[in-house]
N, C-alpha and C positions, 0 to 999 in steps of 0.2 A: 593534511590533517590525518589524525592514526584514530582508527574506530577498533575497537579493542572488542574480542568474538570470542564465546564460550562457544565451542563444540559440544552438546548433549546428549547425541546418538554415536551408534555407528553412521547411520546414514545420512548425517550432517555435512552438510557441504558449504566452504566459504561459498558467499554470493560473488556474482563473476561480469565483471563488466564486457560484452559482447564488442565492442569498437571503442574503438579510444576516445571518441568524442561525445560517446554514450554518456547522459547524466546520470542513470540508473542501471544497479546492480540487480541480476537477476539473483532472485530465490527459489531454492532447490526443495521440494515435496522431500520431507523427509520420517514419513508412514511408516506402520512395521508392514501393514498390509495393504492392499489395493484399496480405494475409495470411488464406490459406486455415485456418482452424478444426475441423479434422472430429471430430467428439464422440470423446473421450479425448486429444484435440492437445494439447501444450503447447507455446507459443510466447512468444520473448521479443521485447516491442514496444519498440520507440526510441518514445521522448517530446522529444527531439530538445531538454531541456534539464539544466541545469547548475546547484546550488545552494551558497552562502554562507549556512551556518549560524551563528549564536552558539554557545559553548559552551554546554554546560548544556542543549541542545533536540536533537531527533530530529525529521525529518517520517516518517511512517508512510504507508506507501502500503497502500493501501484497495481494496477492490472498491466499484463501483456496486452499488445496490439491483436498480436498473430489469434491469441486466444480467444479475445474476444471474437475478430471478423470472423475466424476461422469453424469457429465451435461456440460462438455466441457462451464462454465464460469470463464473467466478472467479477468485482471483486465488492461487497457491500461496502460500505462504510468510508468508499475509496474518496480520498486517501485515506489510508489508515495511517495515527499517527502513532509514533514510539517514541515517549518521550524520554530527556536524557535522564532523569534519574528513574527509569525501568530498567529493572535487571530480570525478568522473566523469558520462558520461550516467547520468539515470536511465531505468531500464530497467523493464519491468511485464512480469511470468512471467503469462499470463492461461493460463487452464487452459477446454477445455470439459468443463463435466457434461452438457451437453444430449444429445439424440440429430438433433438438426440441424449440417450445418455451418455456421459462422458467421462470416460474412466482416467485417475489422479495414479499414477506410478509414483513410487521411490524416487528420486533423483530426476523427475521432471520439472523443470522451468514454469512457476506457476507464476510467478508476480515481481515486480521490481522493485528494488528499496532505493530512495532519493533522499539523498542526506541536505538538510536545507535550514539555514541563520534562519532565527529569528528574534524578533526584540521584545523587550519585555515594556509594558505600557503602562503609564496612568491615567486613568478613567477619571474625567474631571465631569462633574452633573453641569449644563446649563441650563439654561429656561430656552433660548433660544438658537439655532443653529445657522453659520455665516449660508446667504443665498448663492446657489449656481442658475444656470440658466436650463437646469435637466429636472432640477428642482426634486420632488417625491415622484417622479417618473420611474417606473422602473416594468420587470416581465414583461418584456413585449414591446414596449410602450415608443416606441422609432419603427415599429412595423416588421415583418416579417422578409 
């Protein structure tokens, strides 16, 4: 599949898949200036690019692992969706849970984009819906 990228900065960077069997492309901070993090911050980072989706597909933007264990950064709204007919910057809400503040570079690796099918639905009303055996069970509800 070809996902089609507007470059918007100088300091836009394609997204770069780390391992070949990696499902997600990392995304590159692309700031004019440093971005201060102070634990409970939420700040929204330019990626300083631009996508051409097919229909039929969503990229999903992701937190890193390493970030979050590491420095307790996440990402709100995760996943965040881009749908195909958006053509604007993508943007990354990173949130800090840490108790450090943590500073956002230029061309640092903030978050990952997962390019992901999906179907489009018809919503039919019933009165009533077919029984399982999990039934209205749910949060919790098989124990901890």
């Amino acid at each position: 599949m070809k996902v089609e990228i507007k470059l918007l900065s100088e300091a836009a960077q394609m997204p770069q898949k780390m391992s070949t069997s990696s499902s997600g492309y990392d995304l590159f901070a692309a700031n004019s200036e440093e971005i201060i993090l102070k634990p409970g911050d939420i700040k929204l980072v330019s990626t300083g690019i631009a996508i051409s989706l097919t229909s039929g597909y969503e990229a999903q933007v992701r937190p890193r692992s390493g970030l979050a264990y590491k420095h307790g950064i996440g990402i709100l709204n995760s996943p965040g969706t881009i749908d195909a007919d958006y053509r604007g910057e993508i943007g990354v809400i990173l949130y800090n849970f840490g108790k450090q503040e943590f500073k956002v570079q230029s061309g640092m690796r903030i978050a990952q984009l997962v390019i992901a099918r999906y179907e489009n639905v018809e919503f039919s009303q019933v009165d009533e819906l077919n029984a399982t055996d999990r039934g209205e069970g749910g949060f919790g509800h098989t124990g901890v």
